[in-house]
C-alpha positions as CSV (number, residue, x, y, z in Angstrom):
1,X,54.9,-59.0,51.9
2,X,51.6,-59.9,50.2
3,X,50.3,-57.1,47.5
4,X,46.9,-55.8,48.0
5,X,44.2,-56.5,45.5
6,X,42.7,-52.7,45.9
7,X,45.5,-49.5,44.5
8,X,47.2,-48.1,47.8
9,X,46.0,-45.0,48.6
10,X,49.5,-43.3,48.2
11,X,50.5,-45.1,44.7
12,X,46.6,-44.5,43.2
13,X,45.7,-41.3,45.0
14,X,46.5,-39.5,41.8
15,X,43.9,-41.6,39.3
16,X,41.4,-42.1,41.7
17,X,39.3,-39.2,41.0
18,X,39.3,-40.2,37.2
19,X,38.7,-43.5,38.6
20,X,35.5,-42.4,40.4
21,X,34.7,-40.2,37.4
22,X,34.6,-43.3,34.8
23,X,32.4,-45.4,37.8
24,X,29.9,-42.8,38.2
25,X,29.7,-43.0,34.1
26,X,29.1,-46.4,34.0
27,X,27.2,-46.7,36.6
28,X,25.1,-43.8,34.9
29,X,24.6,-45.9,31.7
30,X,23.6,-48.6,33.9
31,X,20.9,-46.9,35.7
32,X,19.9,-45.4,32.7
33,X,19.7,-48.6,30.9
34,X,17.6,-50.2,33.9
35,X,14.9,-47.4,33.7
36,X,14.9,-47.9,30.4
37,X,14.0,-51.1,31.0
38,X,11.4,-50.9,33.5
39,X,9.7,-48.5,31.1
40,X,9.2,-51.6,28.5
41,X,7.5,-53.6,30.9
42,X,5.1,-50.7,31.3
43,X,4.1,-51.5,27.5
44,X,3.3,-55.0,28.4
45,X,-0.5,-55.9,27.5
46,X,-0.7,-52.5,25.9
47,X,-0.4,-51.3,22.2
48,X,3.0,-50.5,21.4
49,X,2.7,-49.3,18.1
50,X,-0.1,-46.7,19.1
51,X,1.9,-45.2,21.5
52,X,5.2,-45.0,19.1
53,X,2.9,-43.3,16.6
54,X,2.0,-40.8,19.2
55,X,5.5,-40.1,20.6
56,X,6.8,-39.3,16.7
57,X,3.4,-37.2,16.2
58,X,4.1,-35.4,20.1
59,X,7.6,-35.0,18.7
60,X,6.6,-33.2,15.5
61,X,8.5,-35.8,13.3
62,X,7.2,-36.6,10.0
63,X,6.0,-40.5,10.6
64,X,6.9,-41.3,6.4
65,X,10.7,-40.1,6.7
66,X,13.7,-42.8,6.9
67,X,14.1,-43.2,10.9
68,X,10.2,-42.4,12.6
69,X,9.5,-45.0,9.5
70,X,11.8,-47.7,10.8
71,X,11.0,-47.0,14.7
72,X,7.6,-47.2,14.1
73,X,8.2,-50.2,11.6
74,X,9.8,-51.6,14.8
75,X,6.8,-51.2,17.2
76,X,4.5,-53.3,14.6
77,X,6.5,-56.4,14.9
78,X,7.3,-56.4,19.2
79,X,5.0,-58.5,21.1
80,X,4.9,-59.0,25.1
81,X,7.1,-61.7,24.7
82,X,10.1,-59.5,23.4
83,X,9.2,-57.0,25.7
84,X,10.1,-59.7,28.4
85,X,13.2,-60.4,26.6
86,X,14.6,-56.4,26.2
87,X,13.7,-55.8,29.5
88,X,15.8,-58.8,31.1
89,X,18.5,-58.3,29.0
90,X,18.5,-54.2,29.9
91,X,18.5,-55.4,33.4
92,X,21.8,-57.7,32.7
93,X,23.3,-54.7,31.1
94,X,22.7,-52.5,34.2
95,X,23.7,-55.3,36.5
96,X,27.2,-55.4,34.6
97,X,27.7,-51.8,34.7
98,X,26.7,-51.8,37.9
99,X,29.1,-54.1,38.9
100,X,32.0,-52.7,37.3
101,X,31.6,-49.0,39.0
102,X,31.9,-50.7,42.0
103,X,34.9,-52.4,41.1
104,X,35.8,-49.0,39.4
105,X,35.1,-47.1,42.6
106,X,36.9,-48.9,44.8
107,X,39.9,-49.4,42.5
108,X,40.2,-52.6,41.6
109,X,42.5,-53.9,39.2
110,X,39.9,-56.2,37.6
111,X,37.5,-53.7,36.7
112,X,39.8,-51.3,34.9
113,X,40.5,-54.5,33.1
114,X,36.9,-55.1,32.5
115,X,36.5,-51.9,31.4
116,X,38.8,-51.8,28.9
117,X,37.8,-54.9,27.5
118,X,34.0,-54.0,26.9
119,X,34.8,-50.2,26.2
120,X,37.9,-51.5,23.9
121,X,35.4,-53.5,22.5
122,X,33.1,-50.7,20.5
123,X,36.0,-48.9,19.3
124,X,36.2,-50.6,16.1
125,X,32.3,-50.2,15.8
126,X,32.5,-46.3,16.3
127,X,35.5,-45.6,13.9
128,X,33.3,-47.8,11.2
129,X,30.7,-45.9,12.1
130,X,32.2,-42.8,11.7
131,X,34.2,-43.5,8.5
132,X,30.6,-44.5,6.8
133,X,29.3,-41.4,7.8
134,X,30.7,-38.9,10.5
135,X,28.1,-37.0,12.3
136,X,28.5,-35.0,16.1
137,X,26.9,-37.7,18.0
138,X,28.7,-41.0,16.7
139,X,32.2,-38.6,17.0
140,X,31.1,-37.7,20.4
141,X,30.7,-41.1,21.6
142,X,33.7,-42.1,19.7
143,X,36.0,-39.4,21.4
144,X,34.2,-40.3,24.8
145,X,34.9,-43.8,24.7
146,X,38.1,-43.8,23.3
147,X,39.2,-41.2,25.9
148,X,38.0,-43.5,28.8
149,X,39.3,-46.5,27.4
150,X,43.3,-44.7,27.0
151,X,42.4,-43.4,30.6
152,X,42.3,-46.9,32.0
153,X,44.9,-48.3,30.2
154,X,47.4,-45.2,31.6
155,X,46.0,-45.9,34.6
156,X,46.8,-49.5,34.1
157,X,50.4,-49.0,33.1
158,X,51.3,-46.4,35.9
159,X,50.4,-48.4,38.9
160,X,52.0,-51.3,37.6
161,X,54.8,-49.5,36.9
162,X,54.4,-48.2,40.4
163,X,54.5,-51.5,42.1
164,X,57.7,-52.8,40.7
């Protein structure tokens, strides 16, 4: 009897929905990214910096303190070229994440795998992070991802436990 690549529905049925859950993340990021990404091309041909100078002045941030300085630092030295550049690699990113809801949604061993490995992947990152200085976001994001990666790997261990 040959083993299906795709979780039966009675042995997964129980993980699916968290399964589902972590894919319509992902895929979130993903189209998130990609927007994010057709919005650089908007700046092609068109003065960067200017328009970062307005966004920290619409924002009411002061444009001389630590990060508005560095962002807008930032803007100075980007050219069309590198637009080009983060816009094709945001679209790689969303093609990825894209790929591995699908994979996620439809329950395939691979992309809990694949989503281990490039959520397991930030882990150290974060807890660096967060150890040099802990604020609520880089916890959040810590907790988050730590919580899907252990989520997959349960998920992981119980169907192949189950299919013994």
């Amino acid at each position: 009897m040959r083993r299906s690549r795709t979780r039966g529905h009675s042995a997964g049925k129980p993980y699916a929905r968290g399964l589902h859950v972590v894919a319509l993340f992902e895929g979130a990021k993903g189209l998130l990214v990609l927007v994010v990404g057709f919005e650089l091309l908007s700046f092609i041909h068109k003065d960067i910096h200017e328009a970062a100078v307005r966004l920290v002045e619409h924002l009411h941030f002061n444009p001389a303190s630590h990060y508005p300085r560095i962002f807008l630092d930032l803007t100075e030295r980007i050219n069309d070229a590198r637009l080009w550049s983060m816009a094709v690699a945001a679209a790689m990113y969303s093609a990825v994440r894209m790929v591995e809801a699908v994979g996620l949604w439809l329950r395939k061993a691979w992309a809990e795998w694949f989503a281990i490995l490039t959520g397991g992947m930030y882990i150290p990152v974060e807890i660096f992070e967060v150890a040099r200085r802990a604020t609520w976001p880089r916890v959040t994001v810590l907790v988050v991802n730590f919580a899907v990666v252990s989520y997959l790997l349960f998920v992981l261990i119980r169907s192949r436990k189950g299919a013994r």
